[in-house]
NULOTI-620447 format. One record per atom (N, C-alpha, C): x, y, z; residue in one letter. Coordinates in pm, 1 decimal, decimal comma. Example, Ala and Ser with C-alpha at 12.3 -4.5 7.8 and 13.67 -1.06 7.14 Angstrom:
! NULOTI-620447
NODE        c1        c2        c3  code
NODE    1319,0    -569,0     780,0     A
NODE    1230,0    -450,0     780,0     A
NODE    1320,0    -330,0     780,0     A
NODE    1285,0    -225,0     708,0     S
NODE    1367,0    -106,0     714,0     S
NODE    1290,0       3,0     787,0     S
***
This chain:
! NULOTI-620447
NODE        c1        c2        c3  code
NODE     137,6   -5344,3   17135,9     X
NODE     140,4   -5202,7   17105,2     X
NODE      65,8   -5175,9   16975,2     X
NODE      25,7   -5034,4   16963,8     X
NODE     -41,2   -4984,3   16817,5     X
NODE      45,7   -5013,5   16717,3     X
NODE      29,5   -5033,4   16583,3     X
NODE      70,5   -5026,8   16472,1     X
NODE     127,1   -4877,5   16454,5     X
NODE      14,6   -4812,4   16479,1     X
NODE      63,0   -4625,9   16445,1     X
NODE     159,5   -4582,3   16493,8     X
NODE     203,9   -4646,9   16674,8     X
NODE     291,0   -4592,9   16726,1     X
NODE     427,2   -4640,6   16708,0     X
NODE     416,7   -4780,1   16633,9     X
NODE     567,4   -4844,2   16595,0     X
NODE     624,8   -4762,3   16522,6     X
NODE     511,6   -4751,7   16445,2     X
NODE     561,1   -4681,1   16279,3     X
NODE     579,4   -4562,4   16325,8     X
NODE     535,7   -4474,7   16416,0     X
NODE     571,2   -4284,7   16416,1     X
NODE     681,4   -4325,1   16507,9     X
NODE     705,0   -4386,3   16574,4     X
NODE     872,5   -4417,0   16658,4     X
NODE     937,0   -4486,1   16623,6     X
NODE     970,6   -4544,8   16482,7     X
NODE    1020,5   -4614,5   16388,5     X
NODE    1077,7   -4467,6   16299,6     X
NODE     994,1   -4381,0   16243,7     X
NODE     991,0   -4250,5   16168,9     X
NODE    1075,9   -4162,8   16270,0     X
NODE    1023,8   -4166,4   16369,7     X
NODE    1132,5   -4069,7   16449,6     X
NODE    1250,5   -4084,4   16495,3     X
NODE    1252,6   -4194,6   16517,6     X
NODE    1374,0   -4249,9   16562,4     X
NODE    1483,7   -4246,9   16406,3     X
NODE    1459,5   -4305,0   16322,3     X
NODE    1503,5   -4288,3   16175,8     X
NODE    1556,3   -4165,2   16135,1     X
NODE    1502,4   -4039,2   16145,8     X
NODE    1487,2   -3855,0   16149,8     X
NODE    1554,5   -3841,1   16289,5     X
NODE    1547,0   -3913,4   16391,4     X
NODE    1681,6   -3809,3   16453,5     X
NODE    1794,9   -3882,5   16453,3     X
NODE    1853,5   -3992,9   16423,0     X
NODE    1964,4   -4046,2   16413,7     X
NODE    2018,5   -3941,4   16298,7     X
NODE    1948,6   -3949,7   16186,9     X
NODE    2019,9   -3868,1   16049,6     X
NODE    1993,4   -3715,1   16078,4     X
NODE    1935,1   -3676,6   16164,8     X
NODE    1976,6   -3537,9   16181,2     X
NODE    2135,3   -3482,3   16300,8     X
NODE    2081,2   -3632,3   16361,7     X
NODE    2229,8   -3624,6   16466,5     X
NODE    2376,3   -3655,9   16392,7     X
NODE    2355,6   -3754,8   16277,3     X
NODE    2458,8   -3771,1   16195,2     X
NODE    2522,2   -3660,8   16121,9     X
NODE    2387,6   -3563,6   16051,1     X
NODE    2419,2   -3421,3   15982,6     X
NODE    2483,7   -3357,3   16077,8     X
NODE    2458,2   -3350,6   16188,4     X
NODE    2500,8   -3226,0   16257,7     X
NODE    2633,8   -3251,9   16332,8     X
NODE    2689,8   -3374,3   16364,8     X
NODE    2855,5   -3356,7   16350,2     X
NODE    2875,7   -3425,3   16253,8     X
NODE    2846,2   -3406,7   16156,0     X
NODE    2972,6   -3360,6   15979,0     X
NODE    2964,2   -3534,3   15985,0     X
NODE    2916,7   -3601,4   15995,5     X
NODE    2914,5   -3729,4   15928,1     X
NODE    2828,8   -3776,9   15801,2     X
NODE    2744,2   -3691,1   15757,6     X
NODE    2655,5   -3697,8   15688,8     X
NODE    2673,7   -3572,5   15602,5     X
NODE    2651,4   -3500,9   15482,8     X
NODE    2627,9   -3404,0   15411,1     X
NODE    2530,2   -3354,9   15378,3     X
NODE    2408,2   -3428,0   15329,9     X
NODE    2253,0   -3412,5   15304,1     X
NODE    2194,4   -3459,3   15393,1     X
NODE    2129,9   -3402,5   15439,5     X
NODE    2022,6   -3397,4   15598,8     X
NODE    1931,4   -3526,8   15465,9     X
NODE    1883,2   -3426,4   15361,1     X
NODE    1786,7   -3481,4   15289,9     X
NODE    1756,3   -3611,7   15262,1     X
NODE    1867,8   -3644,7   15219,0     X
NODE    1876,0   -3799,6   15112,9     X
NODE    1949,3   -3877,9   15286,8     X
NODE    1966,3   -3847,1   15368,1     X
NODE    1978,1   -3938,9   15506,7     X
NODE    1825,6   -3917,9   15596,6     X
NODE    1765,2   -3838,4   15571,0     X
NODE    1661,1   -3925,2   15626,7     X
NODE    1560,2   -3982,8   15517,4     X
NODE    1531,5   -3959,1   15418,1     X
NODE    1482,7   -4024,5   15301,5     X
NODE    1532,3   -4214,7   15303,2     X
NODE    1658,2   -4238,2   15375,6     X
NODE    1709,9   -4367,9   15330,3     X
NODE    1613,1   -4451,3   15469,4     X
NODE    1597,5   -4434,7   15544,1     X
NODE    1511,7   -4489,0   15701,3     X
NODE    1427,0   -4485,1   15657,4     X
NODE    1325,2   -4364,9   15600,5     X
NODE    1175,6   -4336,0   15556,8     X
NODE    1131,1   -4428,1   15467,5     X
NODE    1183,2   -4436,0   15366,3     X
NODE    1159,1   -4568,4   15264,7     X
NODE    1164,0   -4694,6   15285,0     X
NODE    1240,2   -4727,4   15397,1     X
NODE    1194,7   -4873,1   15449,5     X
NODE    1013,2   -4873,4   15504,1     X
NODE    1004,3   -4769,5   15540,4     X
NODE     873,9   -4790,5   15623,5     X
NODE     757,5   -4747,8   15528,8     X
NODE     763,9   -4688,6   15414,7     X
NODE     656,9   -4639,4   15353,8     X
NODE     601,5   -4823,7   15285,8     X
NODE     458,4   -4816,4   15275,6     X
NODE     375,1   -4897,1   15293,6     X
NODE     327,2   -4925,7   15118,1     X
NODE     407,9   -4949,3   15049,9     X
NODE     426,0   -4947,2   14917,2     X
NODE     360,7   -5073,8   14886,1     X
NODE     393,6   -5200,2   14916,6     X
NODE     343,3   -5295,7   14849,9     X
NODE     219,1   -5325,5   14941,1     X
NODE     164,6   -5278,9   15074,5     X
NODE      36,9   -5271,1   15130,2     X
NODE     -57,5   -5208,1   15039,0     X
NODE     -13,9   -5084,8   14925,0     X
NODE    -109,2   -5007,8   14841,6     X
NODE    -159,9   -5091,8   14721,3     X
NODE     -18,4   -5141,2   14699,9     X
NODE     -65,1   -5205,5   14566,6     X
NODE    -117,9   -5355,5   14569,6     X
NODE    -107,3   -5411,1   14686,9     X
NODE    -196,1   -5539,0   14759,8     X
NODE    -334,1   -5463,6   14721,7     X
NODE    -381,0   -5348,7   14784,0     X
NODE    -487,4   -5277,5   14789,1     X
NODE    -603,1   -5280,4   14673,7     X
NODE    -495,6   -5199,5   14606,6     X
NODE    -544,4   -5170,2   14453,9     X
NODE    -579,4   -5358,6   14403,4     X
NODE    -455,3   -5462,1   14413,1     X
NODE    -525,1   -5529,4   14348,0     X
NODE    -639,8   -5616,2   14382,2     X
NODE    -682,0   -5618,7   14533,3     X
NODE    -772,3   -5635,0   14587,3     X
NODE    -884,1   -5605,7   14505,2     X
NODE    -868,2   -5478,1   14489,9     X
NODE   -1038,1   -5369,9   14460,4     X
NODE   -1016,8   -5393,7   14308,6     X
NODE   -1005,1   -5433,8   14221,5     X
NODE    -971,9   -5465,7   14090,9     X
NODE    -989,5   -5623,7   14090,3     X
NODE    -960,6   -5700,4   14152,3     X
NODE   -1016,7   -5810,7   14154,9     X
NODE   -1172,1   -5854,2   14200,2     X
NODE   -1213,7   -5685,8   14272,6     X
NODE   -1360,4   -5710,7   14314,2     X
NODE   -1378,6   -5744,2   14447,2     X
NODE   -1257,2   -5764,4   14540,0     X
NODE   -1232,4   -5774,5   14671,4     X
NODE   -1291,1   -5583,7   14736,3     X
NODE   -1386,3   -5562,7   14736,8     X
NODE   -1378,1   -5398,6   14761,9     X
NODE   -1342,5   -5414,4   14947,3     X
NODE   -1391,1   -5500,3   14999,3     X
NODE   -1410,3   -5498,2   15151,8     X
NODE   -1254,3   -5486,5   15220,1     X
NODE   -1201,6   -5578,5   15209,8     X
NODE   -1099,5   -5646,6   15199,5     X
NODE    -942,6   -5507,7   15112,9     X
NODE   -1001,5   -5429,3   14996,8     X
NODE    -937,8   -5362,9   14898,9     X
NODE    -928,7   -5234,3   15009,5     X
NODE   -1050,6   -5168,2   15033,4     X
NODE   -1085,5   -5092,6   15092,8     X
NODE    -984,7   -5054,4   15267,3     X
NODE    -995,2   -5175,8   15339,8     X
NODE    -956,1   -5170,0   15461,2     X
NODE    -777,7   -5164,3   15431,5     X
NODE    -733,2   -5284,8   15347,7     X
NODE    -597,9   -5248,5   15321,7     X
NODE    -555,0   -5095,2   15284,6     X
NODE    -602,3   -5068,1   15191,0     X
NODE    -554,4   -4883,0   15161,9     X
NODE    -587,2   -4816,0   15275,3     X
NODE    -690,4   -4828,2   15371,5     X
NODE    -683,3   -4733,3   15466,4     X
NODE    -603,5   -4789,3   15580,6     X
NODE    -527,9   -4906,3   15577,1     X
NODE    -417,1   -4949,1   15672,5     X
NODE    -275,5   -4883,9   15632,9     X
NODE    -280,9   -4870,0   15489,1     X
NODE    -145,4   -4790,0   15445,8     X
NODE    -170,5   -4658,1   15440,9     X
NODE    -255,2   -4597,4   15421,3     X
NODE    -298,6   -4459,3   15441,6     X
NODE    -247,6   -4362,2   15599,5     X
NODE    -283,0   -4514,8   15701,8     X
NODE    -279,5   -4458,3   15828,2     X
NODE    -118,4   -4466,2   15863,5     X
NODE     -47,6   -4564,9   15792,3     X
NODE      75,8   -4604,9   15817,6     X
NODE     174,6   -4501,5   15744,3     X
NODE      93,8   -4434,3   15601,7     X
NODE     200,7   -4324,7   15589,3     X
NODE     210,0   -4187,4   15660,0     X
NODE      -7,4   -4210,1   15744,9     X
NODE      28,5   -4059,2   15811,8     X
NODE     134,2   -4096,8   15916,0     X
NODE     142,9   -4172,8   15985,6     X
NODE     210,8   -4194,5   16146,5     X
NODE     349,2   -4186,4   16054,0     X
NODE     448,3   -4221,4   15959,1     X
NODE     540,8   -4201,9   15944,8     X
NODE     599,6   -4090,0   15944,1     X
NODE     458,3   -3993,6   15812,2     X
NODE     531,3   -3865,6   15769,4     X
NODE     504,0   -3779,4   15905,5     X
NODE     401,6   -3804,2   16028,7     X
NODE     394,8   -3717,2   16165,3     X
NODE     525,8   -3764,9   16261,1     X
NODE     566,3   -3883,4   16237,2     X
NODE     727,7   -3906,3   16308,2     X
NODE     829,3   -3845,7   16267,0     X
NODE     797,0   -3815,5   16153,6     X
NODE     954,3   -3778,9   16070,1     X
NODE     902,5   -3606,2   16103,8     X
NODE     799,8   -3574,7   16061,5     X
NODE     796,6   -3440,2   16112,5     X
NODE     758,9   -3381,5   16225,8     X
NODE     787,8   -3457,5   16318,3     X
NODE     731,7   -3423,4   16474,5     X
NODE     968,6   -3382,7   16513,0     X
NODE    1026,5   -3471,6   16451,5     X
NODE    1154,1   -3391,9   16472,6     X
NODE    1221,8   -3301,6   16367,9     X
NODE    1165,3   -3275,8   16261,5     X
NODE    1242,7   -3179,7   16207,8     X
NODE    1155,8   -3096,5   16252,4     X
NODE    1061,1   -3063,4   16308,2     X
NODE     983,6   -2914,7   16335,4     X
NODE    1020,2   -2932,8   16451,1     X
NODE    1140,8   -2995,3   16566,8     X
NODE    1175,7   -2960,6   16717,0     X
NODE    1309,9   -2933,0   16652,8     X
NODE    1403,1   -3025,3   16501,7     X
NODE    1503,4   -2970,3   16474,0     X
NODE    1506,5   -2803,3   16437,4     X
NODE    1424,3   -2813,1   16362,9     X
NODE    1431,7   -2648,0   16290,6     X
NODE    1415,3   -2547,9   16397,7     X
NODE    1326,9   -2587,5   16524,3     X
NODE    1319,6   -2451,2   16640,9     X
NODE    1407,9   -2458,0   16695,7     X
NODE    1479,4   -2552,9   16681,0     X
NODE    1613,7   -2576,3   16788,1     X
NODE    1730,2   -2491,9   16729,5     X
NODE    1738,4   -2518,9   16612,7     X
NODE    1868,9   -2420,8   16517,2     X
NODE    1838,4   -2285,8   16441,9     X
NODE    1677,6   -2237,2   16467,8     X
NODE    1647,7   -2128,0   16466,2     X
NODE    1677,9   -2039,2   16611,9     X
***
């Protein structure tokens, strides 16, 4: 399977458990419960692999890593917001 699609159904799946948790009263902050799933997946030490790549003069190598975490935070933040924008029409 894609990388993109683990990670945006990794993100979604993460965002609707904690919105299903908020919504029978097991949870209090929608916010800081899906924030706790999201942060496993954000691509933090892929950036700074990156950076030290391209600082060591690795640009090829520097280059392709940041745009592997680049792509990995869009597919997260489009998982996580592909259900709060079906949550929010749903409770509007």
């Amino acid at each position: 399977t894609n990388e993109f699609f683990v990670y945006y159904i990794s993100a979604a799946f993460g965002t609707l458990v904690s919105v299903l948790l908020s919504y029978i009263g097991i949870s209090q902050n929608i916010d800081k419960t899906i924030i706790g799933p999201i942060m496993l997946l954000v691509p933090g030490l892929a950036i700074t692999t990156a950076i030290r790549d391209i600082i060591a003069g690795d640009l090829l190598s520097g280059i392709t890593k940041i745009g592997e975490a680049f792509i990995i935070a869009i597919a997260v933040a489009a998982g996580s917001g592909t259900v709060l924008s079906l949550y929010l029409k749903a409770i509007a």
